[in-house]
C-alpha positions in Angstrom: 0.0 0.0 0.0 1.6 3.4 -0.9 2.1 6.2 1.0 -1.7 8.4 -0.1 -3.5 5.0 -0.3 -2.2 4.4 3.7 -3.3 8.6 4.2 -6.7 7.9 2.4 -7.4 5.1 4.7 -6.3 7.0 7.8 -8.6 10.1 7.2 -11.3 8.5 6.5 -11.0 6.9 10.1 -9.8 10.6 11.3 -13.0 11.5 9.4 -15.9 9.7 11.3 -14.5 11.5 14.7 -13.0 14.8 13.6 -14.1 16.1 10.1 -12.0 19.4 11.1 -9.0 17.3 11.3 -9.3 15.2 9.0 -9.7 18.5 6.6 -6.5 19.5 8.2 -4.8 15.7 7.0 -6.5 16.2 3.6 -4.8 19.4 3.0 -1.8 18.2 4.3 -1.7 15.1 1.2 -3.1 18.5 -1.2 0.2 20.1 -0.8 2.3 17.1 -0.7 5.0 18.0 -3.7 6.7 14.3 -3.5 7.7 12.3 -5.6 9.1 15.3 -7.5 9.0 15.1 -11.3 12.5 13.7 -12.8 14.0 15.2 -16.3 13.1 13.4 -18.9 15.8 12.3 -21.3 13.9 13.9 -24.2 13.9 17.5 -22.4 17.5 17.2 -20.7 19.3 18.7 -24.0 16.7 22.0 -23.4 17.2 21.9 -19.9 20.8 21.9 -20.5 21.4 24.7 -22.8 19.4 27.1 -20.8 20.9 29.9 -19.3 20.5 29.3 -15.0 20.0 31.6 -12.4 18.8 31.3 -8.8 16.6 33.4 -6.6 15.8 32.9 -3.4 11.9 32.5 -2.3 10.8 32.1 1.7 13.6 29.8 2.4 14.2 28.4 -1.0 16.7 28.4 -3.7 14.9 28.3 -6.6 16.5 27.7 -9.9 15.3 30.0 -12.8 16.1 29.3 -17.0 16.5 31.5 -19.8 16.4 30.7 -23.3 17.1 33.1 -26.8 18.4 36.4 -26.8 14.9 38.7 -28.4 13.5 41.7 -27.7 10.4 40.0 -26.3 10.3 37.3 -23.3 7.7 35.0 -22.5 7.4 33.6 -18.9 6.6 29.9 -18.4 5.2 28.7 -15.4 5.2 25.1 -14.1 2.3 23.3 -12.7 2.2 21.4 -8.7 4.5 18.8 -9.5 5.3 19.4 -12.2 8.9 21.0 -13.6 10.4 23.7 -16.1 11.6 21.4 -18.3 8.0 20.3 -19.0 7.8 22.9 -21.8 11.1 21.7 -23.7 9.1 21.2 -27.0 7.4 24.8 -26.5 10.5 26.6 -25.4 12.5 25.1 -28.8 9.3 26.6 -31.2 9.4 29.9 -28.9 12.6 31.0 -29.5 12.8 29.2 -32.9 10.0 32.8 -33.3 12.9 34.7 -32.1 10.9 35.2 -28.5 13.0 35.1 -25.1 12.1 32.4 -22.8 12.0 32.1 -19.2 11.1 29.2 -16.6 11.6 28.6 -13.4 11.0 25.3 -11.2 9.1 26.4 -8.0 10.4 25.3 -4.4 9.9 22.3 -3.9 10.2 21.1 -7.5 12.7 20.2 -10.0 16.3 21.8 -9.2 15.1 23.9 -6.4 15.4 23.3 -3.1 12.4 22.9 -0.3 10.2 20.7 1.4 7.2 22.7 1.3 5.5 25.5 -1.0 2.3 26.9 -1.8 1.1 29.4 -4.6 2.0 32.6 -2.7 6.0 31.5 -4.1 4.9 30.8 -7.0 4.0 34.7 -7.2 7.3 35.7 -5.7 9.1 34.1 -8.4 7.2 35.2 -11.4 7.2 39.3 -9.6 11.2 38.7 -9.5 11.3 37.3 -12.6 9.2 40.4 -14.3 12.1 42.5 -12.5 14.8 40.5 -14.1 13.2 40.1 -17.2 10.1 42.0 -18.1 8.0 43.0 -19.0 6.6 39.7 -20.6 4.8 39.5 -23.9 2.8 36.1 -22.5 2.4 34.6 -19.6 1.6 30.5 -20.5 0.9 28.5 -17.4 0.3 24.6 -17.4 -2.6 23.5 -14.6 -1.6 25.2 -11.4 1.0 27.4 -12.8 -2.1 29.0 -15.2 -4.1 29.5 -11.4 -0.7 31.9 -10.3 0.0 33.5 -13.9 -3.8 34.4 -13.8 -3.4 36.0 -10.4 0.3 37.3 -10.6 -1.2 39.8 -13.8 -4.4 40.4 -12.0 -2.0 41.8 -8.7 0.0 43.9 -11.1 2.7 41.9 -13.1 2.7 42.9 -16.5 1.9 41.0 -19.8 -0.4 41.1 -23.1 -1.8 37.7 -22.3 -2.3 34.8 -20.6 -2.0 31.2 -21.8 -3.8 28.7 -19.2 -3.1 25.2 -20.4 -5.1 22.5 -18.4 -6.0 25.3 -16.4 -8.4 27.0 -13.9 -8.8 30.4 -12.6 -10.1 29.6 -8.9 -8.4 27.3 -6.6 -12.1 25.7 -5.4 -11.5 23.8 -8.9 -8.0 21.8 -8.1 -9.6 21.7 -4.1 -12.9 19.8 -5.4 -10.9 17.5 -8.1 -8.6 16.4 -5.4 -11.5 15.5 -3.3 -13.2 13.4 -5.5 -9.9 11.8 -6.8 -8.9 11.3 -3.3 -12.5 9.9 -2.4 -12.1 12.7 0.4 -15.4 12.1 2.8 -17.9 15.0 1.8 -18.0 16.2 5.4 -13.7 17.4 4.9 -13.8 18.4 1.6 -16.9 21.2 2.4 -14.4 21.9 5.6 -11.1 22.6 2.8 -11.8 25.8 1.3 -11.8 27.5 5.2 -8.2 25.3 6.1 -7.0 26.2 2.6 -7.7 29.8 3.4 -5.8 29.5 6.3 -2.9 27.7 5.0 -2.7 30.6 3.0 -2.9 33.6 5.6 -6.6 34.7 4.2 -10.1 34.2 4.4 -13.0 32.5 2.3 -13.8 35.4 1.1 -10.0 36.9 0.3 -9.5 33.8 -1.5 -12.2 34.2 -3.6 -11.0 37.8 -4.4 -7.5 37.4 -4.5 -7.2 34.0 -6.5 -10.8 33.8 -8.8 -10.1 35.0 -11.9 -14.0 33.8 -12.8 -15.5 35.9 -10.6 -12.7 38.5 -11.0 -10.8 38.7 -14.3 -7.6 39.9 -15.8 -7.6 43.2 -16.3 -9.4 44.7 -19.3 -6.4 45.1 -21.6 -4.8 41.4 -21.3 -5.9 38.9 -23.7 -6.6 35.0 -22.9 -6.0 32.1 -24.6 -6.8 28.2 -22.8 -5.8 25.4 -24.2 -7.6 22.3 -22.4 -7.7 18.4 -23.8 -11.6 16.7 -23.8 -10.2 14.0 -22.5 -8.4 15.8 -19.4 -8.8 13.6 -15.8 -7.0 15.8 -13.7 -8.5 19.2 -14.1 -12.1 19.5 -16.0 -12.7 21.0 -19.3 -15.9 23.0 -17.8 -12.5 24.9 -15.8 -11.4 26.8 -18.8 -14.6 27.1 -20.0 -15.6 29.0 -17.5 -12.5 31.0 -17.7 -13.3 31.8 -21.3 -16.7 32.8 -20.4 -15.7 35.5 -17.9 -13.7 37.1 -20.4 -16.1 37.4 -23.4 -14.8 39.3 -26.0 -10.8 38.6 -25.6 -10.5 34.8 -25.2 -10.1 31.8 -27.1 -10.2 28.1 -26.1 -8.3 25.7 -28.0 -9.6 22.1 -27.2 -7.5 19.1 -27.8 -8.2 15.4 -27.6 -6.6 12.2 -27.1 -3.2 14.0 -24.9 -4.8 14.5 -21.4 -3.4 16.5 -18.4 0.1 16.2 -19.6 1.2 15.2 -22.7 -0.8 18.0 -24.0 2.5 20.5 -23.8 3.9 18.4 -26.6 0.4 18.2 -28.6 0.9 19.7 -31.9 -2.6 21.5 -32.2 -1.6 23.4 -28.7 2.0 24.1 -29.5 0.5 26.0 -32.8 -1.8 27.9 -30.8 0.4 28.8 -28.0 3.0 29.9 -30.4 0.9 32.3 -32.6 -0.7 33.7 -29.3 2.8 34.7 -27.8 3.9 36.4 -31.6 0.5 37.8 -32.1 -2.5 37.1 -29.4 -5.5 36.3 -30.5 -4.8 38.0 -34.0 -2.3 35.5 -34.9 -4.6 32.5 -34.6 -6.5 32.1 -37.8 -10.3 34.2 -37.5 -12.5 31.1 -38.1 -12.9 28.1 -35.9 -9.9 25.7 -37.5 -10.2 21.9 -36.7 -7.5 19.6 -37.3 -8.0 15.7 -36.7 -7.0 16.2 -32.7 -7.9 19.9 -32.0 -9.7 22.7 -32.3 -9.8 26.4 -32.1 -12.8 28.2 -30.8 -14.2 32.0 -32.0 -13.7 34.0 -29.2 -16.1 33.9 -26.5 -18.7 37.0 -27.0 
């Protein structure tokens, strides 16, 4: 039995005594960062010929990566668990464009050190990274990483658009999908969103108005583009749908099929997409909905 299965069974004992702390052990396996994600052979000669930096974030040192020498630089930003070297295949079409790329691997993850990490790093890093290296054309984010790009431009960090891939824009969406993938009792998981909240220093409430980017969206001049597989078992398509919906008029959502959570930042159909919305936003993806045999480009949402 491995070590969540052996957690599962354990809260759901915790559970039938003390929903409030079993809510507490819930959160606990939510922001559990191990195993961390390894380089993949395929990525290691991107990784490799990045330029590294580090920075340091809480009590971190977290390693940052440049690619390409342009004028204009495009911020990646890595999902929970998931690495900078996850976008080899998107950094090697960016700066074949002639864009700048940068990444970084949040504490906890890849290269950087840490045992423990939350979103409000993630933001530290991207706000140093601006300094260093903005102001960034795009902003593309993979699945939690698209939750803190969304809300590092909302607080003030500058860019032309977002790129949410497998993403959402509240955390309430990666809280419930945990809890039903965890088969979380439904007594903890309504008791989360308050422990979350406090995890984090806030409220319910401050949550919802710091980190929604449903109920409160980018600001009006910054573009949107999601990019979300049919097929995705980790974070639903209804996510960025919703996204796209709160930003009628400026977004597009490009759905894939067949690559899932993951695989989709090497899927053709969302590596063109990605591409022409960091050269061009929404301008540089053709006007009319353009299907190919695994994806799809949507008008934009009006």
């Amino acid at each position: 039995m491995d070590r969540l299965t052996t957690a599962q069974v354990s809260l759901r004992g915790v559970a039938r005594l003390s929903p409030a702390l079993a809510s507490r052990m819930a959160l606990e396996m939510f922001f559990e960062t191990r195993p961390r994600m390894r380089l993949h052979p395929a990525q290691a000669e991107t990784d490799i010929a990045a330029t590294r930096r580090t920075l340091s974030v809480r009590d971190a040192s977290v390693r940052t990566y440049a690619w390409g020498a342009g004028v204009d630089a495009v911020l990646l930003v890595h999902g929970w668990r998931g690495r900078a070297s996850q976008f080899a295949p998107l950094v090697r079409e960016l700066v074949s464009e002639g864009l700048r790329v940068v990444s970084f691997d949040a504490p906890a993850h890849g290269a950087s050190t840490g045992r423990r990490t939350d979103i409000r790093d993630w933001l530290d890093a991207i706000r140093q990274l601006e300094r260093l290296h903005g102001p960034f054309r795009v902003i593309i984010g993979h699945s939690f990483g698209a939750l803190a790009a969304l809300t590092a431009v909302r607080e003030g960090v500058h860019a032309d658009g977002v790129a949410a891939v497998s993403g959402a824009g509240s955390p309430a969406v990666f809280l419930e999908r945990f809890g039903e993938l965890a088969a979380i009792p439904a007594p903890v998981r309504r008791r989360m969103p308050h422990d979350f909240a406090r995890r984090l220093g806030e409220s319910e409430s401050s949550v919802r108005r710091r980190f929604d980017a449903v109920a409160h969206p980018l600001p009006a001049h910054v573009e949107l583009l999601a990019v979300h597989d049919e097929g995705d078992r980790q974070v639903p398509l209804a996510a960025s749908e919703a996204l796209v919906g709160a930003h009628a008029g400026r977004a597009w959502l490009v759905r894939t099929s067949g690559y899932g959570h993951g695989r989709i930042l090497s899927a053709d159909p969302a590596l063109d997409a990605i591409v022409a919305f960091a050269r061009g936003g929404l301008r540089g993806i053709p006007s009319h909905a353009e299907r190919t045999e695994r994806g799809s480009v949507d008008r934009p949402a009006s």
